[in-house]
N, C-alpha and C positions, 0 to 999 in steps of 0.2 A: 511623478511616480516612476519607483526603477524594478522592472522585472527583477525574475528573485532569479531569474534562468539567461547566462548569457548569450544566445541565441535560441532562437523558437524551435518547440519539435514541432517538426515537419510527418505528415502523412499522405500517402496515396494509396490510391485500390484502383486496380483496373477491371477487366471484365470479367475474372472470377470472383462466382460470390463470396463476400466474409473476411479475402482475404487482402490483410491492409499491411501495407510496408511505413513502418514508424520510425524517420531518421530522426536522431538526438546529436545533441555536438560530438559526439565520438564514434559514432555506428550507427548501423541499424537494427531493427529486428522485426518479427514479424508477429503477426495478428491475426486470427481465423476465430473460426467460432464451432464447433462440438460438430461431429458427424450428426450427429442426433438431431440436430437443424440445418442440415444441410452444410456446412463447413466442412473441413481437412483436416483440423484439427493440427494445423504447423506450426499455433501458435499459439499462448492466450488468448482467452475471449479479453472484451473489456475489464467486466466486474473481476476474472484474476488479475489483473494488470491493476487495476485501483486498488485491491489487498495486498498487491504483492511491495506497492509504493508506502502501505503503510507499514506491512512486515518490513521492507529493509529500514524505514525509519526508524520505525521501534526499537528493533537489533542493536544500529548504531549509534541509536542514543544512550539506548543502555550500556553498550559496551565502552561509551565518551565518558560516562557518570562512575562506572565500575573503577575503571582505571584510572580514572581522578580520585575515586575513592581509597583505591589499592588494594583493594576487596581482589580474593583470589577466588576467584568466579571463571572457570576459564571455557565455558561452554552456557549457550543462550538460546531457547529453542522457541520456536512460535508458532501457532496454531490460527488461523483465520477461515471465519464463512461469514456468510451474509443471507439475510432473509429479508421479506419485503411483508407489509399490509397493506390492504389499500381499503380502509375504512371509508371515514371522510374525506383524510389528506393519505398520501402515501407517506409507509413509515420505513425506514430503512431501517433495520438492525445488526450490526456488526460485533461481530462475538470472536472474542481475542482473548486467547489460552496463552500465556509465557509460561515453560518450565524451565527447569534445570537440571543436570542428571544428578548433580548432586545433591544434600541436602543444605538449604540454605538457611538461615537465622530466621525466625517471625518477624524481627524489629525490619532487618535487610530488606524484606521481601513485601515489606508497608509499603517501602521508602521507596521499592523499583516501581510498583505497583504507581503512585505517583508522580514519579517523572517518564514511567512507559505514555501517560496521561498530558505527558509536557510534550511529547514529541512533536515539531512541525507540521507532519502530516495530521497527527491527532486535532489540533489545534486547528487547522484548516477544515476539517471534517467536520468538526464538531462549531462553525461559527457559520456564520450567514458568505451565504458563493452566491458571489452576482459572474453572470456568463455572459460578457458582449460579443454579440456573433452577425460578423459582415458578410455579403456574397460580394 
């Protein structure tokens, strides 16, 4: 099996609450969580940090597919929230708005519609996540 990522992201939190330091192969950045629960608010919480991995996937996929196409598209805009049930199982819902400022063809706007749906992130989302976790 080969990681998809050439080195791991790294995290730490130390004694203040919420707030977690997340190194990636090229920087770092930070992590808190809403004044409104106790956090600083320095950084995303988690659940924007998981939209915001599928917003730039989306973007870039679309923009990879655009410009393969030669479609003069020159602005790509996106919209993300999430909501939860917890009936029997918990249900995650994620709701994802793409516009564009200008007005784009019906047929075009199928077609983005369906490969915004290809994206890696989407595709990972949307399949079975097993999580193995060692202390």
């Amino acid at each position: 099996m080969k990681n998809l990522l050439e080195k791991d992201i790294k995290g730490h939190i130390g004694s203040q609450k919420y707030l977690c330091t997340i190194s990636w192969r090229n920087g770092t950045f930070l992590m808190d969580e809403p004044e409104t629960i106790e956090g600083k608010d320095l950084g995303p919480d988690p659940y924007t940090t998981l939209l915001a991995s599928l917003a730039g996937c989306t973007l870039s996929t679309l923009r990879m597919y655009i410009d393969r196409k030669g479609w003069i598209i020159p602005e790509i805009n996106i919209s993300l929230n999430l909501y939860q049930e917890n009936d029997k199982e918990l249900t995650t819902t994620i709701n994802r708005s793409i516009s564009f400022p200008k007005t784009i063809d019906e047929e075009i706007k199928n077609r983005l519609l369906i490969i915004a749906e290809k994206c890696p992130v989407s595709k990972i989302l949307k399949n079975q996540i097993v999580i193995n976790t060692t202390i």
